[in-house]
ZATI-737395 format. One record per atom (N, C-alpha, C): residue number from 0; atom name; x, y, z; residue in one letter. Coordinates in Angstrom, 2 decimals, padded with zeros to 5 digits. Example, Ala and Ser with C-alpha at 12.3 -4.5 7.8 and 13.67 -1.06 7.14 Angstrom:
REM ZATI-737395
- 0,N,013.19,-005.69,007.80,A
- 0,CA,012.30,-004.50,007.80,A
- 0,C,013.20,-003.30,007.80,A
- 1,N,012.85,-002.25,007.08,S
- 1,CA,013.67,-001.06,007.14,S
- 1,C,012.90,000.03,007.87,S
//
This chain:
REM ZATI-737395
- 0,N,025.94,002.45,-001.96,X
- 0,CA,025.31,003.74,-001.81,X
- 0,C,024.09,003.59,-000.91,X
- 1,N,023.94,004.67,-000.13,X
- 1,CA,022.78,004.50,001.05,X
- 1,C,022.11,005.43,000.15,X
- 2,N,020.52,004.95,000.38,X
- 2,CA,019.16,005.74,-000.29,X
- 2,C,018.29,005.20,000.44,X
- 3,N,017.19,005.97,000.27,X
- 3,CA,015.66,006.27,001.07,X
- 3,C,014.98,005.65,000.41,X
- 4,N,013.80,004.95,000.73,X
- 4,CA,012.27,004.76,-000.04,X
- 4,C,011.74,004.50,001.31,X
- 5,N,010.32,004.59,000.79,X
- 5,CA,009.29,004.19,001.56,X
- 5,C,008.75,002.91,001.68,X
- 6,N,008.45,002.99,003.47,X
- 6,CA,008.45,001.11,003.33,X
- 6,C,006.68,001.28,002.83,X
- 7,N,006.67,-000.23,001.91,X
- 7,CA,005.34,-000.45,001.71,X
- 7,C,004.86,-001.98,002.36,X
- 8,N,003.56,-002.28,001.53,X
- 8,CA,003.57,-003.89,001.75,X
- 8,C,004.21,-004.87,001.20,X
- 9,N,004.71,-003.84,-000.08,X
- 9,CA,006.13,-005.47,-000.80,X
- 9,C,007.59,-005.33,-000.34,X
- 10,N,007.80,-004.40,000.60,X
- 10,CA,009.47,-003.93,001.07,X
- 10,C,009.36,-004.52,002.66,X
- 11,N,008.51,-004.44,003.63,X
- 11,CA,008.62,-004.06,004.57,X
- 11,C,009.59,-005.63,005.44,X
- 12,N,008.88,-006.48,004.72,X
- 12,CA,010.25,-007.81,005.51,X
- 12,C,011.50,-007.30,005.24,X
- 13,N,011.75,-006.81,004.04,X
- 13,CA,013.00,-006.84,003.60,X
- 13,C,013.74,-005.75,004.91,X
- 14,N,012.86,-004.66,004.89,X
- 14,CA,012.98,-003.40,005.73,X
- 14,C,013.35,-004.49,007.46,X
- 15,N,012.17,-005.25,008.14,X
- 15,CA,012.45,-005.82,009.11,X
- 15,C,014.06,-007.00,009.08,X
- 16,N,014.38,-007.08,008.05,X
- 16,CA,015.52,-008.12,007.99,X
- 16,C,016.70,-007.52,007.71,X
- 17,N,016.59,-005.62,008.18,X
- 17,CA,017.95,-005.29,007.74,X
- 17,C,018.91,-005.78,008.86,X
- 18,N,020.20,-005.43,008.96,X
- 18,CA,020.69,-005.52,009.55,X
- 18,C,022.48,-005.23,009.87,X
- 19,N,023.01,-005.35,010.85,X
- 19,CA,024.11,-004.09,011.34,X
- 19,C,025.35,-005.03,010.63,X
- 20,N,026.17,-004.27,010.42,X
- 20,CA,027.60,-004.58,009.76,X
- 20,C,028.21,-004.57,010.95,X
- 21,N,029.26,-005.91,010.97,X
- 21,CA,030.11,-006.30,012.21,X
- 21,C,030.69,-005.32,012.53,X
- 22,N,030.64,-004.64,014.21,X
- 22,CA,031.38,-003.57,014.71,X
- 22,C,030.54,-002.80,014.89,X
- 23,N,029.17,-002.71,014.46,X
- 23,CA,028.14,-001.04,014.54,X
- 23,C,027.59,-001.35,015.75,X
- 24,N,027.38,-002.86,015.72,X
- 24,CA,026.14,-003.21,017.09,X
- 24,C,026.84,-002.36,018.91,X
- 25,N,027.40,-001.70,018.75,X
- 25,CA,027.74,-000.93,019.89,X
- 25,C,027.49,000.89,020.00,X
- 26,N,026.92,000.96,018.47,X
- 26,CA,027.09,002.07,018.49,X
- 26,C,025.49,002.75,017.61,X
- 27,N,024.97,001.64,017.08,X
- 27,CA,023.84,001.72,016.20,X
- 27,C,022.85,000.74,016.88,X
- 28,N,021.31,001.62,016.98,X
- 28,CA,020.08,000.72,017.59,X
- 28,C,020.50,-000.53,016.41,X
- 29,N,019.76,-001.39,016.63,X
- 29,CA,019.04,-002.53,016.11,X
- 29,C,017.41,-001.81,014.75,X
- 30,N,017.84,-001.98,013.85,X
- 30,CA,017.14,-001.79,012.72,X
- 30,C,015.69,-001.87,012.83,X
- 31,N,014.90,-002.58,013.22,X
- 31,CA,013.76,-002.80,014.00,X
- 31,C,013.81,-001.91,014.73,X
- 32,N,014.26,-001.60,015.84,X
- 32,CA,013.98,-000.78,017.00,X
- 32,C,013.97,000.95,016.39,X
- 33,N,014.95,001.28,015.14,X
- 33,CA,014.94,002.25,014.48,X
- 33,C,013.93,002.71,013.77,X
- 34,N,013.36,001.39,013.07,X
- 34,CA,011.75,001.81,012.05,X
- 34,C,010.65,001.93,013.12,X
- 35,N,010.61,001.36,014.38,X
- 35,CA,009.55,001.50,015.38,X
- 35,C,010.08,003.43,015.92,X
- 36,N,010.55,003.65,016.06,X
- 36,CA,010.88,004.78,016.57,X
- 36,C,010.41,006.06,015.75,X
- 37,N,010.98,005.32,014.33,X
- 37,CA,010.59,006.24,013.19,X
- 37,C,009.07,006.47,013.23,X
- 38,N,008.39,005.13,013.10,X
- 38,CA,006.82,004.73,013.08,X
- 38,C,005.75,005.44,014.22,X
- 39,N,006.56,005.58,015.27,X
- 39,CA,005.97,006.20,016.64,X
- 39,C,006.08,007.53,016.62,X
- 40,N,007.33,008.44,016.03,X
- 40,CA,007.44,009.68,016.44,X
- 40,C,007.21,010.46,014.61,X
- 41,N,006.68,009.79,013.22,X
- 41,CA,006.84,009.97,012.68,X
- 41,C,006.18,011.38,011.90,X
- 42,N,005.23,011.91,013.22,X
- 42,CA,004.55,012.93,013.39,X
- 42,C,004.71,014.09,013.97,X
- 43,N,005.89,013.89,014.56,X
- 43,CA,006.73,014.94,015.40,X
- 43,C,007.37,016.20,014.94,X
- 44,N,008.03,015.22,013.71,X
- 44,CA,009.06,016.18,013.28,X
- 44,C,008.76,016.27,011.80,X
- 45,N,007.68,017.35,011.67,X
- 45,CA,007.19,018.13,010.22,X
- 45,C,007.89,018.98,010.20,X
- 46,N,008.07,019.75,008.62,X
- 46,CA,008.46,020.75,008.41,X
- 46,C,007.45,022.09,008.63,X
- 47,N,007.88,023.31,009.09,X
- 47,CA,007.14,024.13,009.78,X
- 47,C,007.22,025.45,008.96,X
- 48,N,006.71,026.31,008.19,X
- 48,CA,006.75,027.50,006.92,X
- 48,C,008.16,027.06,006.47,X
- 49,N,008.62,028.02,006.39,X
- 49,CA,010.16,027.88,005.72,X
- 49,C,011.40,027.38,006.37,X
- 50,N,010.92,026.50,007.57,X
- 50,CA,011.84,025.93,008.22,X
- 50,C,012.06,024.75,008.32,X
- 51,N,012.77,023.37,009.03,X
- 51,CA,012.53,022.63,009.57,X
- 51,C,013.70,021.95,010.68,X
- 52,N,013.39,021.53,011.17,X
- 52,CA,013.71,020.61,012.73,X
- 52,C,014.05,019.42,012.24,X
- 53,N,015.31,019.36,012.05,X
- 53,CA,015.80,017.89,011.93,X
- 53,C,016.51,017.24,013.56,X
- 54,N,016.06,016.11,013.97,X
- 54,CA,016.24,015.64,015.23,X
- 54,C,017.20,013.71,014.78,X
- 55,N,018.39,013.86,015.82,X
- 55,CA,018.76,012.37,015.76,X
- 55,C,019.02,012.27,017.06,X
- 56,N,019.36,010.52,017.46,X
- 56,CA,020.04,010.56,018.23,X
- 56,C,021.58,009.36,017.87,X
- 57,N,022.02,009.71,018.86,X
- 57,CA,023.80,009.02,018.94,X
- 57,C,024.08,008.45,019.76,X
- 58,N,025.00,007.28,020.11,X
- 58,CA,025.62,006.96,021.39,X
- 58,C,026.18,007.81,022.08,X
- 59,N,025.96,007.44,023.27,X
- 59,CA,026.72,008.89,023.54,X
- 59,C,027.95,008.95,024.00,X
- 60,N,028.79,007.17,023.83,X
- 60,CA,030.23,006.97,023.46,X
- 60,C,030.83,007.27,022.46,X
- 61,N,030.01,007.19,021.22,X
- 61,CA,030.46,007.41,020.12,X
- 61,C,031.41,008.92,019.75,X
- 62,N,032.11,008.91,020.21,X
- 62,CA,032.82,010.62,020.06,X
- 62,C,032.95,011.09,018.95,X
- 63,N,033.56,009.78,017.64,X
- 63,CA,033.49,010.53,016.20,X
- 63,C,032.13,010.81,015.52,X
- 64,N,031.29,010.01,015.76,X
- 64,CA,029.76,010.62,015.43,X
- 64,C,029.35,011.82,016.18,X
- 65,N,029.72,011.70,017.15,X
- 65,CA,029.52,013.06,018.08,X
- 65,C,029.74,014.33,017.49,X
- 66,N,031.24,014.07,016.77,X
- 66,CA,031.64,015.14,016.57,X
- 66,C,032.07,015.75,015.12,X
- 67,N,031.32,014.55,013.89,X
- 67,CA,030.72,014.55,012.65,X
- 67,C,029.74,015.83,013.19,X
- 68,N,028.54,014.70,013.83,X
- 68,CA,027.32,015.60,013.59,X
- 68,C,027.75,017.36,014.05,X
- 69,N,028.08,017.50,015.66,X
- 69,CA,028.43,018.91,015.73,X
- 69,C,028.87,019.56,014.78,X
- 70,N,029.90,019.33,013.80,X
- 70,CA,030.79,019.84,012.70,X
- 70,C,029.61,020.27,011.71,X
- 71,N,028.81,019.60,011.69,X
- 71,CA,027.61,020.19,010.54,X
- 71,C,026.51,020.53,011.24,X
- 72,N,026.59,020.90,012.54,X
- 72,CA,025.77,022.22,012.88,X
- 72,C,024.55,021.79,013.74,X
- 73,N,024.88,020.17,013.97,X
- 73,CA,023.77,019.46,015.20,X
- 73,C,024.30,019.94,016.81,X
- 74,N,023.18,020.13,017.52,X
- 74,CA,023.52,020.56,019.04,X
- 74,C,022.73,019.52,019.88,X
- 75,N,023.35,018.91,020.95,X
- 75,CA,022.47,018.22,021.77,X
- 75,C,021.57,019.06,022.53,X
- 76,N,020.31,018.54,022.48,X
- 76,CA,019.03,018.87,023.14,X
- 76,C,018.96,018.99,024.75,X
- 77,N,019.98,017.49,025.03,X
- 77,CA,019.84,017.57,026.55,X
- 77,C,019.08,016.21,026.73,X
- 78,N,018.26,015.99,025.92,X
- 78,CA,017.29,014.80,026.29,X
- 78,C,018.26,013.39,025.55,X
- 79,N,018.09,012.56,026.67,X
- 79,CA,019.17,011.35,026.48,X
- 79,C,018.11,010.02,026.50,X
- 80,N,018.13,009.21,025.65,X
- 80,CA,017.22,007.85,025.97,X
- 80,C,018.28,006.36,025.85,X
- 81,N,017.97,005.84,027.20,X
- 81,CA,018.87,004.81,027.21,X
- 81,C,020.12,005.68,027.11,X
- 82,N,021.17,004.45,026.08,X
- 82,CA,022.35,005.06,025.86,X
- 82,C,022.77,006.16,024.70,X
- 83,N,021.75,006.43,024.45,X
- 83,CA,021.72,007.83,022.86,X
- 83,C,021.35,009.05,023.62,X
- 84,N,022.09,010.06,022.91,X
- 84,CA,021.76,011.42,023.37,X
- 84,C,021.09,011.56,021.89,X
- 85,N,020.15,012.58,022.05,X
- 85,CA,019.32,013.36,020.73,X
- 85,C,020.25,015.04,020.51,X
- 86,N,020.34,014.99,019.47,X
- 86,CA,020.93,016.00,018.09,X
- 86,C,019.95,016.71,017.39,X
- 87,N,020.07,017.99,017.35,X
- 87,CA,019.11,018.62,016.61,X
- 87,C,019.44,019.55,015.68,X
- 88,N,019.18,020.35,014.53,X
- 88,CA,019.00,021.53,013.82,X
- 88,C,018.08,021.77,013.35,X
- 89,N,017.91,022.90,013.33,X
- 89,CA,017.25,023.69,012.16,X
- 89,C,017.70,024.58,010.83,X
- 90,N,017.01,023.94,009.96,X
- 90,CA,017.32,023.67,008.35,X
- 90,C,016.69,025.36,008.63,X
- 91,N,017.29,026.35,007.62,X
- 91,CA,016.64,027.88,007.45,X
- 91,C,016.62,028.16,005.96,X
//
């Protein structure tokens, strides 16, 4: 089962030592490069009155993630970094 917590000072190696299940590394950043991203933009994307802005990004080979996320209502932005395009909604 996948779940959330917050990294602290007794998690955070564990957090730096995750790592990809054989076959993802083509299609998923590097785990590190994901919590830095998180860590950098982690101010970006607040929730706003009764709304919010949920933002990802994807390979932009990946066609079945592509077309998971569209199916539940993500639209590309347009803005592409490296090889990921960014995905967005808004939660109402």
């Amino acid at each position: 089962m996948v779940g959330l917590k917050p990294i602290t000072e007794d998690n955070f190696v564990d957090a730096f030592n995750l790592s990809l299940a054989p076959g993802q590394e083509e299609w998923v950043s590097h785990p590190v490069r994901s919590l830095a991203q998180a860590y950098v933009y982690r101010d970006q994307y607040q929730p706003i009155g009764d709304s919010a802005h949920i933002a990802l990004t994807c390979h932009k080979d990946n066609r079945v993630a592509l077309a998971l996320y569209e199916k539940k209502g993500f639209t590309a932005t347009g803005a592409v970094y490296d090889d990921e395009v960014e995905l967005a909604m808004t939660l109402e």
